[in-house]
N, C-alpha and C positions, 0 to 999 in steps of 0.2 A: 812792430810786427806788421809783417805784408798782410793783405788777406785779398785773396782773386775774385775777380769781378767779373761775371759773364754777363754777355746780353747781344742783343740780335740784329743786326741790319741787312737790308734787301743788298742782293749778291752784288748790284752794280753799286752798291753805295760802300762796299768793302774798301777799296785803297783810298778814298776820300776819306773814309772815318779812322784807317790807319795812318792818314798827314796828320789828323787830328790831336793824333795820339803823339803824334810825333810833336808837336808843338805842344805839348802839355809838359814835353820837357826845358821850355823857351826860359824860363825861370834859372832854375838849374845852370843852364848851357850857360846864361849872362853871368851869374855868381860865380861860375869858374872862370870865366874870360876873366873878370875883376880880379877873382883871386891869384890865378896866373900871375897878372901883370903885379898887385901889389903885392905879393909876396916875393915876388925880385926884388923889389925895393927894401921892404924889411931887411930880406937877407945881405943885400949889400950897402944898409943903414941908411937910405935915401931917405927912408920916411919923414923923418921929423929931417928942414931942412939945419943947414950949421951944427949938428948936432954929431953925425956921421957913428952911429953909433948903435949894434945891432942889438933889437929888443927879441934873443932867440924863444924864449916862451912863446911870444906872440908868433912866431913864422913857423914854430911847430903846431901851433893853435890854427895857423889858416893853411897849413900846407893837409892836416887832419879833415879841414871844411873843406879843402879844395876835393882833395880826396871822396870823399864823401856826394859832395856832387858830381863826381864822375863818376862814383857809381850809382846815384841815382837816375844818368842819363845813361849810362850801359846797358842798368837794368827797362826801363823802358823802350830802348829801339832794340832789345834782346826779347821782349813781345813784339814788339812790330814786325820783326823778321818771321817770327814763328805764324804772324798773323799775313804775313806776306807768303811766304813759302806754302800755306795750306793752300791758301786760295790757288796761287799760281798751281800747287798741283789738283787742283778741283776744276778749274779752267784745262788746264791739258787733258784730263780726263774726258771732260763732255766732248772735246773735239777728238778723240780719235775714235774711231768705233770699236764698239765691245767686242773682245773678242770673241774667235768663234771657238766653239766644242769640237776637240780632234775627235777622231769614228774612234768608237773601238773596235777590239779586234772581233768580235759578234758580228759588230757592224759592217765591218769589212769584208769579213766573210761572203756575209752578204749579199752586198756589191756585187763582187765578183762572181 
């Protein structure tokens, strides 16, 4: 079970604490890299040398883990994004200026 996790950093410390986040999938990322590579080997029976002989249980078992850690790293830079994308539109917001109130038509009146 997920369960979300809020909590607060000062506004210039925001894309430093989202690498952060990003590196908390560093675990992850290397166990697929591993399972990448040796699950080629499995499937075309490298593993055990002189042997040449494919253990398919086992390569559906790590193609499953592999699996699995890619979506554990999807699902965390799939926060980082949402955690990037606010901020970037919280930054474009302060720099443009607010807009203004068009007159109404009272107002216009007015005027004129």
């Amino acid at each position: 079970m997920r369960v979300k996790l809020s909590y607060t950093v000062e506004e210039d410390a925001v894309l430093n604490e989202s690498a952060k986040l990003v590196n908390l999938a560093s675990d992850d990322m290397q166990h697929a890299i591993f399972l990448f590579n040796e699950t080629q080997k499995v499937l075309k029976g490298e593993e055990i040398p002189d042997h040449n002989t494919v253990d398919v249980r086992r390569a559906l078992e790590m193609i499953d883990d592999f699996r699995k850690a890619l979506l554990n790293i999807d699902t965390r830079l799939s926060e980082v994004v949402e955690i990037v994308e606010s901020y970037d539109e919280y930054q474009r917001e302060q720099r443009s200026p607010p807009p203004t109130a068009a007159p109404t038509g009272r107002a216009k009146a007015q005027k004129e």
